[in-house]
Each structure stands twice: as structure tokens, then as C-alpha cells.
N, C-alpha and C positions, 0 to 999 in steps of 0.2 A: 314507792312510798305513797304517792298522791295521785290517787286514778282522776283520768277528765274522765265529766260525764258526757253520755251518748253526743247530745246536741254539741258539743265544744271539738270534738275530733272531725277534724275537716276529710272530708269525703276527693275521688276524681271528680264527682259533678258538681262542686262546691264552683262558684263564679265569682268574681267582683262585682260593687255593683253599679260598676261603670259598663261593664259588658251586661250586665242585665237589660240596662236600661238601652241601651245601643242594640241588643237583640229585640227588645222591644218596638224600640220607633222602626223596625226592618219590618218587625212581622207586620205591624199596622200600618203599615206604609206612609210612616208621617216623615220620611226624611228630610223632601221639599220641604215642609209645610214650616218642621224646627229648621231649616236653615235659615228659610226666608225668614222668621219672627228673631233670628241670633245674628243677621245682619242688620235689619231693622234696630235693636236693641243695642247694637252697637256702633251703629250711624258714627256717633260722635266719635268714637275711638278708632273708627278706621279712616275717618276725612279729616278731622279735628274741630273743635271745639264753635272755633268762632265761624266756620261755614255751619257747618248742622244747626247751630242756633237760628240762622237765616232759611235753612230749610223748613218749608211748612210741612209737606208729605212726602212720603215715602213708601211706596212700593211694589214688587216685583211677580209682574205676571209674563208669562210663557219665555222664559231666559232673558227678561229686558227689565232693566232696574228702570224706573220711573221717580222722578225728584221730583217735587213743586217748588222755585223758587221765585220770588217777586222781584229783586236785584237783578237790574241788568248787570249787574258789575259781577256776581257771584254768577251767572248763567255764564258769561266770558269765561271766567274762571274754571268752572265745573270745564266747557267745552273745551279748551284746552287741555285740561287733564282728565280726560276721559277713559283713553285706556289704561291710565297709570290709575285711577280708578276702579275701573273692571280689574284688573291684575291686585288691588287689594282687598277688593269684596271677595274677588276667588281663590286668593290664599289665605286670606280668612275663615272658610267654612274649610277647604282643604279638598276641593274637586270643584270641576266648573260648573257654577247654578246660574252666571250672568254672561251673554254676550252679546248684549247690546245695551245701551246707556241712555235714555231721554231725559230730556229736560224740558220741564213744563212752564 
């Protein structure tokens, strides 16, 4: 009864466009660059709330997360939980981008 037109019949090379944009950040080679900025961005959610707010910076260069805090109490803290940190930065992105943790 009711023909689709051309554009609306989905083809084999038809993609989602969550794999578009994932083959995307491949071809250009941003994958560090979007994990490092979706860690960063999500600071608060994967440490929680009332530390991140004490953090001033934040960021990671050649596999080493780098923090600024001015609290001695929060720098005890982060060192203590350090690996239990690295293990949710990196199940967070979902491969390992951190294996090492400083504290500034």
C-alpha cells in the first residue's frame, strides 16, 4: 500500500550514530584526548562531590592522573585511596588510560 521513499529504507552500510562517532574519534586519533576531557568532566562523579570541590586541577599527562589539592587532610585522603582511585578512573573510560596517581 504505502511505498518508503529511497532515503527512509535502511541500507547494510546504514550505522548508528554512536558507531559513527566512535569510528570517528579512531580515524582522528582523539581517543586519549576524549577520555582524558570525560574523566576530567566527570571528576566529581567518580571521587564524589565534597573532595572534587576541594580539588583545584586536574590533569593527566603520559598515563599519570595529576590532582592539585591545598588540604592537607584531603591529600591524606586521596593517598590512601589511590589505587581504589586509578581502578575507577579506569573503569570509567573502560581500558586503562591512568597508572599512576600524583598529588600536588
Amino acid at each position: 500500500m504505502f511505498k518508503k521513499k529511497f532515503d527512509e529504507i535502511p541500507t547494510k552500510d546504514d550505522i548508528g550514530i554512536k558507531d559513527a562517532i566512535e569510528r570517528w574519534i579512531e580515524t582522528y586519533r582523539l581517543r586519549s584526548k576524549y577520555d582524558e576531557s570525560s574523566i576530567v568532566n566527570a571528576w566529581p562523579h567518580i571521587i564524589g562531590k565534597a573532595i572534587a570541590n576541594r580539588t583545584q586541577q586536574i590533569y593527566i599527562r603520559d598515563k599519570k592522573l595529576f590532582v592539585k589539592v591545598e588540604s592537607a587532610v584531603i591529600k591524606s585522603e586521596l593517598a590512601m585511596m589511590r589505587r581504589q582511585i586509578i581502578g575507577r578512573v579506569n573503569e570509567y573510560v573502560g581500558h586503562v588510560i591512568v597508572e599512576e596517581f600524583v598529588i600536588l
